[in-house]
C-alpha positions as CSV (number, residue, x, y, z in Angstrom):
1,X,15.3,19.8,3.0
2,X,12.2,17.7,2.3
3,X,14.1,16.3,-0.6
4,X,17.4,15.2,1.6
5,X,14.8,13.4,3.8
6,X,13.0,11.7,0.9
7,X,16.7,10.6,-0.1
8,X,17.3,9.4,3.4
9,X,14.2,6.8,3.6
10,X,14.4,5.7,0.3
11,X,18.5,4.4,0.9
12,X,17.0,2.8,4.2
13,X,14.2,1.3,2.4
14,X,17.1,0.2,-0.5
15,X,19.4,-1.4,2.7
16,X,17.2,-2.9,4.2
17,X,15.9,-4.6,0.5
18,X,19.1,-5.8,0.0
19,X,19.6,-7.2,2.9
20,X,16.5,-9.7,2.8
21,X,17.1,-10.1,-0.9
22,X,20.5,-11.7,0.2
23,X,19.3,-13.7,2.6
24,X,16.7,-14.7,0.5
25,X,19.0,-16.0,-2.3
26,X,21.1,-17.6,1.0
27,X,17.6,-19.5,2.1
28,X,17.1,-20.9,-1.5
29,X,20.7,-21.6,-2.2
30,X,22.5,-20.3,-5.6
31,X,23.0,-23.8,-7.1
32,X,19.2,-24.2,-6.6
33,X,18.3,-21.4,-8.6
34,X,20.8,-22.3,-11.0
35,X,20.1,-25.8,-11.5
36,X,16.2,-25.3,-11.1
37,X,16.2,-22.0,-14.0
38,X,17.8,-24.6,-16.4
39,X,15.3,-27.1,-15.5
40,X,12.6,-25.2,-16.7
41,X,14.8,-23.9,-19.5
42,X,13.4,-20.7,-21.8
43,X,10.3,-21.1,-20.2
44,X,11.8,-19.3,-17.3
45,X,11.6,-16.1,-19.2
46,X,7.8,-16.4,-20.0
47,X,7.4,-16.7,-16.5
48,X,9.5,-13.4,-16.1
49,X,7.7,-11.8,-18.6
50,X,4.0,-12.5,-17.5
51,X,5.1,-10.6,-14.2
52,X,6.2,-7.7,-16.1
53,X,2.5,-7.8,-17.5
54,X,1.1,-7.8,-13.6
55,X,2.8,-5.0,-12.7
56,X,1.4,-3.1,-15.8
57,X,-2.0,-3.9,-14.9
58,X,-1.5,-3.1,-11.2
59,X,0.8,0.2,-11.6
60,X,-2.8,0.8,-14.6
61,X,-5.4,0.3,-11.9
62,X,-2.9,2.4,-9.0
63,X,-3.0,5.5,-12.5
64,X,-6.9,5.0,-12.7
65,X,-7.5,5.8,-9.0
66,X,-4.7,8.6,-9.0
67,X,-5.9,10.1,-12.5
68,X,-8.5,12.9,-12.0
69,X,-9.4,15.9,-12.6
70,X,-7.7,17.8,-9.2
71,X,-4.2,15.8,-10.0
72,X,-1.2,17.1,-11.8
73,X,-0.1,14.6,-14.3
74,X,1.5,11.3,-13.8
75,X,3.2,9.4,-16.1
76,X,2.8,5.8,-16.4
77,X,6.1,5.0,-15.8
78,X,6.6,7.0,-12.6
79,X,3.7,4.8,-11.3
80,X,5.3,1.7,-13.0
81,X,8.3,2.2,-11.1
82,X,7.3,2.3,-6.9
83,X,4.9,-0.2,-8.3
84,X,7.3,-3.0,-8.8
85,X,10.0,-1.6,-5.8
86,X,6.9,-1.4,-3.6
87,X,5.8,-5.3,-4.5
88,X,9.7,-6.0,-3.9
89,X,9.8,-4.6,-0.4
90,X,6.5,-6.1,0.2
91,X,7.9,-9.7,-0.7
92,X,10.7,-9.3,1.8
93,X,8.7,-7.8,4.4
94,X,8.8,-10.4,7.8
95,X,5.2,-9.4,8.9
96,X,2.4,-8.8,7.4
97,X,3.9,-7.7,4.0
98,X,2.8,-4.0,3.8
99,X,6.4,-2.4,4.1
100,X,6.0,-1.3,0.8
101,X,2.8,0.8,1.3
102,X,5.0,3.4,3.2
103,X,7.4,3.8,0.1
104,X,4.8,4.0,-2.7
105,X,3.4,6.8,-0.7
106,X,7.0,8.5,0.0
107,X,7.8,8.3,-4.0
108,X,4.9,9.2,-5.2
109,X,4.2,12.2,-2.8
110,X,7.3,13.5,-5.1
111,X,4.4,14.0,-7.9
112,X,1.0,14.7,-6.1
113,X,1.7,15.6,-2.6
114,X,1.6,13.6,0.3
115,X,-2.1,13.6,0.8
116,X,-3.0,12.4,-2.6
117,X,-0.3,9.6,-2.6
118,X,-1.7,8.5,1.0
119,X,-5.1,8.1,-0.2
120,X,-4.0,6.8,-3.9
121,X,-2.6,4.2,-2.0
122,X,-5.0,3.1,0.6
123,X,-7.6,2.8,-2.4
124,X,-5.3,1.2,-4.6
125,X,-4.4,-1.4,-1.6
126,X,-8.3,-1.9,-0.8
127,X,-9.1,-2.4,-4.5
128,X,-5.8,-5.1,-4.6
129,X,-7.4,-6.9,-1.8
130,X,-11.6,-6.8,-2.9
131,X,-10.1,-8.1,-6.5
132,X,-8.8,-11.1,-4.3
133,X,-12.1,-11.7,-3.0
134,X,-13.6,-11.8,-6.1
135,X,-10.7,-14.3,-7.3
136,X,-11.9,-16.6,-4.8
137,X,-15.2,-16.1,-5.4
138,X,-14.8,-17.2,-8.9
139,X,-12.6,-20.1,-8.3
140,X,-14.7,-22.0,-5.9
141,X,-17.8,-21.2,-7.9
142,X,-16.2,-22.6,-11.0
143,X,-14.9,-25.3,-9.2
144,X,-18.1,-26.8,-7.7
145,X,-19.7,-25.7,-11.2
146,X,-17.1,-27.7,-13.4
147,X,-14.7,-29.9,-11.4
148,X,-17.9,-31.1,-9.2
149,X,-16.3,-32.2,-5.9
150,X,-16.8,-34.6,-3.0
151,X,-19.3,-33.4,-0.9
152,X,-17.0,-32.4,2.2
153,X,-14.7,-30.5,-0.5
154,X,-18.1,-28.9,-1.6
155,X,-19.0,-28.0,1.8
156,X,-16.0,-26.0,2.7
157,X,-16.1,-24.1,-1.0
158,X,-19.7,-23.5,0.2
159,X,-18.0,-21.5,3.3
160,X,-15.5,-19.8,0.7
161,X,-17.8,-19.0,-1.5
162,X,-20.0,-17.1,1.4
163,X,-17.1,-15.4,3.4
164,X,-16.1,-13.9,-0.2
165,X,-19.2,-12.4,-0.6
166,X,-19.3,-11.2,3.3
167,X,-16.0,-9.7,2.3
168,X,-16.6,-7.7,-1.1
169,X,-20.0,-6.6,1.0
170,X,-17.7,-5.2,3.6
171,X,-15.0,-3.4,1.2
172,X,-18.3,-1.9,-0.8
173,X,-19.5,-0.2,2.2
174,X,-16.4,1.0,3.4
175,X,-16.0,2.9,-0.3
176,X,-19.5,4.1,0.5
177,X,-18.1,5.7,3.9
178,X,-14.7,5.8,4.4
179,X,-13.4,4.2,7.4
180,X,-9.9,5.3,8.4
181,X,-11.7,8.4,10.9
182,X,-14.3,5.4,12.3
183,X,-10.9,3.4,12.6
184,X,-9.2,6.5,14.7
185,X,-12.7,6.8,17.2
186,X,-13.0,3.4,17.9
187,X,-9.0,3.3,18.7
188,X,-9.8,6.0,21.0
189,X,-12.1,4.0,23.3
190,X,-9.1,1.2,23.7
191,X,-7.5,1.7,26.8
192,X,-3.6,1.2,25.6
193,X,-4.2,3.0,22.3
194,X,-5.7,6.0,23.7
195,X,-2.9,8.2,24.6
196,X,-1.5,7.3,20.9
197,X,-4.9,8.9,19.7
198,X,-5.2,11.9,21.6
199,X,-1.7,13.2,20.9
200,X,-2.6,12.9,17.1
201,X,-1.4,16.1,15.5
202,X,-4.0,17.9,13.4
203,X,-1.8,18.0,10.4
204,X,-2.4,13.8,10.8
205,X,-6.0,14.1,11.3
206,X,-6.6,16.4,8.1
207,X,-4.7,13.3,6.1
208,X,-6.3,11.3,7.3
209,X,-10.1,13.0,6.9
210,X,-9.0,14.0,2.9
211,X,-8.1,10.0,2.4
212,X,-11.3,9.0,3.7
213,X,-13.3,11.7,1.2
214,X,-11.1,10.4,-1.5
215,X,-12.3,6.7,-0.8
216,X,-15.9,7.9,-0.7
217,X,-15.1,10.3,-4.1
218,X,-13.7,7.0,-6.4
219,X,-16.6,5.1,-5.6
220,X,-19.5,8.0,-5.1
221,X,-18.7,10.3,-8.4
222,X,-16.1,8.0,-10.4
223,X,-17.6,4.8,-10.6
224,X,-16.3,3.9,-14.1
225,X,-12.7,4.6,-13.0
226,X,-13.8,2.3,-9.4
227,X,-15.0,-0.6,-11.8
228,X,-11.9,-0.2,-14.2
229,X,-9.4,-0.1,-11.5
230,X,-10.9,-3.6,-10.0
231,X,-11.6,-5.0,-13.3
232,X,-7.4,-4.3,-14.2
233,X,-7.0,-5.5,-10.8
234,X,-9.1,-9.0,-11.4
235,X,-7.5,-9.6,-14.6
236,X,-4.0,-9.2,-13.2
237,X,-4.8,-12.2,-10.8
238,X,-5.7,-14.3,-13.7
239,X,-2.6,-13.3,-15.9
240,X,-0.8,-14.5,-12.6
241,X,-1.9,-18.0,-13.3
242,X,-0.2,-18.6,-16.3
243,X,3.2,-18.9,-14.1
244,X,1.8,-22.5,-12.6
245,X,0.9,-23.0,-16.3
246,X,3.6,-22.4,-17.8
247,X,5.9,-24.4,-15.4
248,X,4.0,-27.3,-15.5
249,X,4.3,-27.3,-19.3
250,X,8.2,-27.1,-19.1
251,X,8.3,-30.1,-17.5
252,X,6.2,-31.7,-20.0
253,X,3.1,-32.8,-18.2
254,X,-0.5,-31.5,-19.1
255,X,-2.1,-29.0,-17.0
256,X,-5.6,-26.8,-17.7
257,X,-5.8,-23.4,-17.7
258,X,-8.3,-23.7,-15.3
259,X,-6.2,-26.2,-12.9
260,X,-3.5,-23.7,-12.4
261,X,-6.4,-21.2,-11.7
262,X,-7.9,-23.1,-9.0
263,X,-4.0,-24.2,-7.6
264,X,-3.2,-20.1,-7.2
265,X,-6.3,-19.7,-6.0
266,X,-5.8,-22.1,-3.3
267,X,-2.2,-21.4,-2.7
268,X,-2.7,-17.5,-2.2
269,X,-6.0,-18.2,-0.1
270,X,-3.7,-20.4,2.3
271,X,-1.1,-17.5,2.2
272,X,-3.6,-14.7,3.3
273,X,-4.6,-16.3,5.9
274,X,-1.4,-17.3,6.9
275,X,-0.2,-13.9,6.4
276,X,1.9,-13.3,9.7
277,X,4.8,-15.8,8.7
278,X,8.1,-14.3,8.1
279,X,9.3,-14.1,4.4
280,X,6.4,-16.8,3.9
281,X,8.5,-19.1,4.3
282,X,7.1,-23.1,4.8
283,X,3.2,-21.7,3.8
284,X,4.3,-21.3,0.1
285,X,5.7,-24.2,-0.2
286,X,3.0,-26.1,1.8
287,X,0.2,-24.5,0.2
288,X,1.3,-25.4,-3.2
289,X,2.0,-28.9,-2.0
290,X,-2.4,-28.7,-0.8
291,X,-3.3,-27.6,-3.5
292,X,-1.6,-30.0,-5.9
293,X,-3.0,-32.8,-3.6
294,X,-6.5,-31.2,-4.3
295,X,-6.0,-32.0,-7.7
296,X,-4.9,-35.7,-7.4
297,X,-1.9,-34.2,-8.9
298,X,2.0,-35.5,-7.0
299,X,3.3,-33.0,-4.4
300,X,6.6,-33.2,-5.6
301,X,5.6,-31.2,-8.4
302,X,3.7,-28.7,-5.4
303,X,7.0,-28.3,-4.3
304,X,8.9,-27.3,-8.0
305,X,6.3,-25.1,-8.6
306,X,6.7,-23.4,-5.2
307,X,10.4,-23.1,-5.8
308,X,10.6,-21.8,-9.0
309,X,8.1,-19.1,-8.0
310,X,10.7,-18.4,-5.5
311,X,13.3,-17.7,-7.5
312,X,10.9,-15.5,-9.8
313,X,10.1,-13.6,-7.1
314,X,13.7,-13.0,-6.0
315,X,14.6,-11.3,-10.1
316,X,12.0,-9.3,-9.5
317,X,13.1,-8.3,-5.8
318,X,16.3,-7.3,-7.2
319,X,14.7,-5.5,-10.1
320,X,12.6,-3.4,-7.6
321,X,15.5,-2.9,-5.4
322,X,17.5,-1.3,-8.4
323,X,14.5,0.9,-9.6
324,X,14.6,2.6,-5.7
325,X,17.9,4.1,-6.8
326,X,16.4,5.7,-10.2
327,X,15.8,9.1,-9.3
């Protein structure tokens, strides 16, 4: 019975992929991505290819947290697999960009139980998003170290550079403590969410108590795996910045390593905090067109960029939607 279930979400999660993933393509227009992949010519499948090695080091860092000594064994390519679907529903998702928490969860509770898989993934999510504080930590220190900027430029890495450390302050004492039971108690005391709350099953609240032990476990008694997990984590963000790179160099211009670090930097900074746009769409495109700017570099080029990391991210959409229907 649980199986048919299981079955049942993961066709609604596949339908509903599909769905976005066509009007995705529709948005972007086919003789676009035709015209624009022959543009950047074999290069294109570099820039496939350097995803493929993201995903290994996040579904890696996801195994780390997930591997110990009270969990039945999990390959690395039944992590590899809700990895990239659950990026792919992600991408599509209009809000927010969390629909493919729920999945990873409902696939992998196939292997470790539902509790496990719950808090595998709300550690492996916190540890995606610290390592992206760190990211831009790094950036705008090597940035005002190396590129030395105009004092207003300066200023506002200044502000970066201090809300990054606020935030990986922050994430570091919720792995000391947990935070999802504090979460539920101060929900409690909101007038609208209070009835929500109280009706809480206790089936619910156990799940929710074991995930909160298991956050306080990785960092508490498994620091080595903690450190790994956000070290594969921090290095999958810089692997990411050989995309810009590499497109750049298709088109024959010259571009640092380091520039194209300090343009995804930029570009995914502006998307997080622009998170609540549908699809993305418009802050991709304009954020790339920023950061170019920053780098007295033409925003035409912003734009390219911005496109052909569309249509990346649309093979890999359909590659995660196709994994959902491996068993």
């Amino acid at each position: 019975m649980m199986a048919q279930k299981n079955n049942r979400y993961r066709i609604v999660f596949f339908v509903l992929g599909a769905i976005a993933f066509c009007f995705m393509v529709y948005h972007i227009g086919f003789d676009a991505i035709i015209s624009n992949v022959q543009k950047t010519g074999w290069w294109f499948a570099a820039i496939i290819g350097i995803w493929l090695v993201v995903y290994m080091l996040n579904a890696w860092s996801w195994l780390v947290i997930l591997r110990d000594n009270d969990t039945p064994h999990v390959s690395f390519c039944n992590i590899l697999k809700p990895t990239i679907s659950g990026y792919a529903i992600n991408y599509i998702t209009p809000v927010v960009a969390l629909g493919g928490e729920p999945y990873r969860i409902l696939d992998m509770s196939r292997h470790v139980g539902g509790k496990k898989a719950t808090s595998s993934v709300v550690l492996y999510n916190m540890m995606h998003f610290m390592s992206h504080f760190l990211f831009w930590l790094a950036t705008a220190t090597l940035t005002v170290v190396y590129i030395r900027p105009s004092w207003v430029v300066g200023a506002t890495l200044g502000v970066v550079i201090v809300l990054c450390i606020v935030g990986i302050v922050f994430f570091l004492k919720v792995y000391r403590n947990g935070f999802l039971m504090k979460s539920i108690r101060m929900a409690g005391k909101i007038p609208c969410l209070k009835k929500w709350v109280h009706n809480m099953d206790e089936k619910r609240l156990e799940t929710i108590e074991e995930t909160d032990r298991q956050i306080a476990h990785l960092y508490t008694y498994r620091k080595s795996d903690f450190y790994k997990s956000l070290s594969l984590e921090f290095l999958s963000r810089i692997v990411s910045c050989l995309e810009v790179y590499f497109i750049v160099l298709a088109l024959g211009l010259n571009l640092t390593f380091l520039d194209s670090v300090i343009i995804v930097a930029i570009s995914s900074l502006i998307a997080n905090i622009l998170f609540f746009a549908p699809l993305q769409l418009g802050t991709r495109e304009g954020s790339f067109l920023l950061a170019f700017q920053g780098l007295s570099m033409s925003s035409g080029l912003g734009i390219y960029v911005s496109l052909i990391t569309r249509i990346r991210e649309t093979c890999w959409i359909l590659v995660g939607l196709l994994l959902m229907r491996l068993k």
